[in-house]
C-alpha positions in Angstrom: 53.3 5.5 -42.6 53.1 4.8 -46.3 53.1 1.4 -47.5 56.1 -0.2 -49.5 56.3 -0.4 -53.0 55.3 -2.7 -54.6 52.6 -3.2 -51.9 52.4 -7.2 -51.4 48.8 -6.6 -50.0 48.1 -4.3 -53.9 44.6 -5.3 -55.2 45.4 -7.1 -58.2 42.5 -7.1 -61.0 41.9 -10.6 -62.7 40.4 -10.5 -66.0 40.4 -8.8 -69.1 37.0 -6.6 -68.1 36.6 -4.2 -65.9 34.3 -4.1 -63.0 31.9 -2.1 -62.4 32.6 -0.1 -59.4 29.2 -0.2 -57.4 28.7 -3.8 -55.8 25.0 -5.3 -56.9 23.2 -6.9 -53.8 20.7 -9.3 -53.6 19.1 -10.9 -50.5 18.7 -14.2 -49.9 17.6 -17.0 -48.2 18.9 -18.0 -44.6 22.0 -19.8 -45.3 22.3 -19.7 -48.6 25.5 -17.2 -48.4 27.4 -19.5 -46.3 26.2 -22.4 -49.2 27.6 -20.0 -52.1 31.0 -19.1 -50.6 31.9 -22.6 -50.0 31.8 -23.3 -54.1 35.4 -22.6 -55.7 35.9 -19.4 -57.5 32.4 -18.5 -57.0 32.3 -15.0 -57.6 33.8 -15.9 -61.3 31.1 -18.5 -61.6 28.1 -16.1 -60.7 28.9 -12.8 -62.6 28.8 -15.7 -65.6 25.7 -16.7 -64.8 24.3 -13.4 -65.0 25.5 -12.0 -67.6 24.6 -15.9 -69.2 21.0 -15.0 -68.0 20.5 -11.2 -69.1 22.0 -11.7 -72.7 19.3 -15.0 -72.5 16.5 -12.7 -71.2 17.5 -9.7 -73.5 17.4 -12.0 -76.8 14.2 -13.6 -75.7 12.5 -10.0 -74.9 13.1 -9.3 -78.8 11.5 -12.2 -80.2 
């Protein structure tokens, strides 16, 4: 049975950028998952980080 349109459970893409489709994954300590997904808007918050600490690591490789 199709879904109705519009579809009130429709993924809904926040943001100007696109993501990239394949998910990176990192293991971590025991625990610390649970510690991460309790912050506010934490997803947001870490791809800034990392693309804070490439374009850091990137301009620092070129020195």
């Amino acid at each position: 049975m199709p879904l109705p349109k519009p579809n009130p459970h429709q993924f809904v893409p926040q943001g100007d950028v696109a993501l990239d489709p394949t998910p990176l994954q990192v293991k971590t300590p025991k625990g610390l998952r649970q510690r991460i997904k309790k912050i506010p808007n934490w997803q947001e918050k870490l791809r800034g980080k990392l693309l804070e600490w490439v374009e850091q690591w990137e301009h620092n490789k070129q020195d």
